[in-house]
N, C-alpha and C positions, 0 to 999 in steps of 0.2 A: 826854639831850643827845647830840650827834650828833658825829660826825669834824669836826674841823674843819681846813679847807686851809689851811697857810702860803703867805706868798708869798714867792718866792724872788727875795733882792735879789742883782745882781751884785758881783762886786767892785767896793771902793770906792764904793759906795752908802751911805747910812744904812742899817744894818740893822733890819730890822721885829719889834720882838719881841713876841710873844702869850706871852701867859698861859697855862699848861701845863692842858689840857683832859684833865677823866677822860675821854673815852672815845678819846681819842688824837686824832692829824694823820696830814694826809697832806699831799704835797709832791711836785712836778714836780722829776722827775731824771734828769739830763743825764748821770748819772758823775762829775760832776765839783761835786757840790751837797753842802756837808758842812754836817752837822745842831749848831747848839750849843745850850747850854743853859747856864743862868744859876742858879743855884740858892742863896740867902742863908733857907730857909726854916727852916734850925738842925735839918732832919733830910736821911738821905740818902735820893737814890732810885736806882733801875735803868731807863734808858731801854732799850726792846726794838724792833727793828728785824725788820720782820715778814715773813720770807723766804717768796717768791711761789711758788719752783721751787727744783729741783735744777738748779745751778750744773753749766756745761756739762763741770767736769771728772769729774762723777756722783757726788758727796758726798751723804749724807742732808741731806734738806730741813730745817735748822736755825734757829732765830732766834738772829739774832744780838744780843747784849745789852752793852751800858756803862755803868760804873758814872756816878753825879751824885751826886759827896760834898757837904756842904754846905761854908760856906767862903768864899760871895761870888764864887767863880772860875767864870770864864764854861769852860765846857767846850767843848773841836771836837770833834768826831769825824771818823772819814776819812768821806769819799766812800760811797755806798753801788753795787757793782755792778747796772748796770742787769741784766743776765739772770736774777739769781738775789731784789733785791727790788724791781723795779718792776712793776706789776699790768699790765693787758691797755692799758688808757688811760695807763702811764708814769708813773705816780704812785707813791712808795714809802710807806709806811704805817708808821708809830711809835705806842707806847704806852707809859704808864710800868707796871712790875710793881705797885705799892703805891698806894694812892689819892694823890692828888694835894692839897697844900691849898687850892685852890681861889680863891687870889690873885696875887699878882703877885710875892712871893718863890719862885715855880719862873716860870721864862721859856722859850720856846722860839724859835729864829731858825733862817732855812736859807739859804746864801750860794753861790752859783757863785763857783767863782774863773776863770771865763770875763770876758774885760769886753766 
């Protein structure tokens, strides 16, 4: 299975949520597009955020990771900086650490809060 794109709804839209794909997403990001997750599947996971470059203040090139306890609680996370994870075409790329169950108790949304 492949990457799969979210679509990124703005605010105050219905938000679109897909079902949390093994082989991760990818998603258009503005800076200002924060990634949630919905997770009721009765285990936890680690969502990873898959750093492009070294961030222009010259830190090691790191992924960044957050936790997805289980619990029903839809998770935000912030904003992902564009210089350090969005790829050549702007797109920022997520995967979970741990297989995924492969239904619709992990969720995944991504929301501009631009309107």
């Amino acid at each position: 299975m492949a990457e799969v794109e979210l679509t990124v709804t703005k605010f105050g839209e219905t938000v679109q949520w897909v079902q949390a794909n093994a082989d991760g997403h990818a998603y258009t990001n503005d800076g200002l597009t924060i990634l949630m997750v919905d997770n009721t599947s009765g285990g936890a996971f680690t969502v990873q955020h898959n750093e492009q470059r070294q961030c222009d203040f010259g830190h090691a090139t790191v992924n960044d990771t957050d936790p997805c306890p289980d619990g029903g609680i839809t998770r935000v996370f912030r904003a992902q900086n564009i210089v350090r994870f969005n790829d050549s075409a702007g797109k920022t790329h997520i995967e979970f650490t741990t297989a995924v169950p492969g239904d619709a108790t992990l969720r995944v949304a991504v929301v501009s809060y631009t309107s």
